[in-house]
N, C-alpha and C positions, 0 to 999 in steps of 0.2 A: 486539567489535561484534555487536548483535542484532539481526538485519531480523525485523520482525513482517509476513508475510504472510497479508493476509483477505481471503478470498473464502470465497462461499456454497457452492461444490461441492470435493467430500473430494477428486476424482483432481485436479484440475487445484491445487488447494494441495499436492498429491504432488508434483504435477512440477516445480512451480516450488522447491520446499523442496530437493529432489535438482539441480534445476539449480544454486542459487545457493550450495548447500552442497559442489558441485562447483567451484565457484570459489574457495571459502575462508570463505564466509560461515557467519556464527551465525545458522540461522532457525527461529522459533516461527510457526507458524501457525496461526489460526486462524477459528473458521468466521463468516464476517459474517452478524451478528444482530444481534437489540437491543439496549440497557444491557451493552454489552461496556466494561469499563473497560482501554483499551490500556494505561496505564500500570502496573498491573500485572507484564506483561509487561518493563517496563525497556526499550523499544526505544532503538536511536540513530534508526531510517529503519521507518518504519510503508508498505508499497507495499498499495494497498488497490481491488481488482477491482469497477470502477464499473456496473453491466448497466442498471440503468432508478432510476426516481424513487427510491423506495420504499429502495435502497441507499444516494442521496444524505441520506437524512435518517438514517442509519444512522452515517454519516463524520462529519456534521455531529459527530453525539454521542460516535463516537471521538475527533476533534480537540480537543473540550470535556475530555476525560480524559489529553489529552497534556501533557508539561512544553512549553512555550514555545518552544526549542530541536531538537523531534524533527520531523525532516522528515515530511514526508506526500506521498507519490507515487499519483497516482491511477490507475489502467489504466481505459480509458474506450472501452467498446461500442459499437458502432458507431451501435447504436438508442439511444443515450443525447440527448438533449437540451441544444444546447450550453447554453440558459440552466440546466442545471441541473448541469452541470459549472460555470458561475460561480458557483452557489449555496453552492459549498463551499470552505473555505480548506485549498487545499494550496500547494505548495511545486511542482509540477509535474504535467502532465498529459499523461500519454501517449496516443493515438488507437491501437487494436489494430486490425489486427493489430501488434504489435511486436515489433523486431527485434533481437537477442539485443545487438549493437549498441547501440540505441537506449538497452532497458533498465541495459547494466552502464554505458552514462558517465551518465544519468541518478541511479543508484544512487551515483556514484566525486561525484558533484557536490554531493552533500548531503549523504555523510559526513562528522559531524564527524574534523579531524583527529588521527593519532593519536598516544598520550601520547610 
């Protein structure tokens, strides 16, 4: 299994990669920008760090690059804009702060299951 985590700042895609890679997980991370093509990457669960507009249209164009099948989890700021958290197709949307909790049944719900 490979969780693709994007977010725009290097330590906080550290900590999350060592957290989830503490659990068992396969993670690639990387940094959200523009014309990123996630599928690339092969992910089953793309978990992707929402902060303001400008990253919404960022997702938009990740999603555009995924297979059909590949979850998309949002983590979503506080100063984010709800209509622009509905602006994007995910699969879930979490409001942060989030809870270690929150996040791994979030993550165990949209795993495809395994072979």
């Amino acid at each position: 299994m490979i969780i693709l985590f994007v977010e725009r700042d290097h330590a906080p895609r550290r900590w999350m990669k060592d957290l989830l890679e503490a659990a068992g997980a396969r993670i690639v991370e990387a940094e959200l920008s523009g014309r990123m093509d996630a599928a690339a990457f092969a992910p089953q669960l793309v978990l992707v760090e929402l902060s303001n507009a400008e990253d919404a249209a960022v997702l938009r164009e990740i999603r555009g690059t995924l297979d059909p099948g590949t979850a998309l989890i949002a983590l979503v700021g506080a100063g984010v804009a709800e209509d622009v958290v509905l602006s994007v197709e995910t699969d879930e949307v979490l409001a942060e702060p989030v809870s270690m909790d929150s996040l791994f049944a979030a993550i165990a719900a949209h795993l495809p299951p395994a072979d």
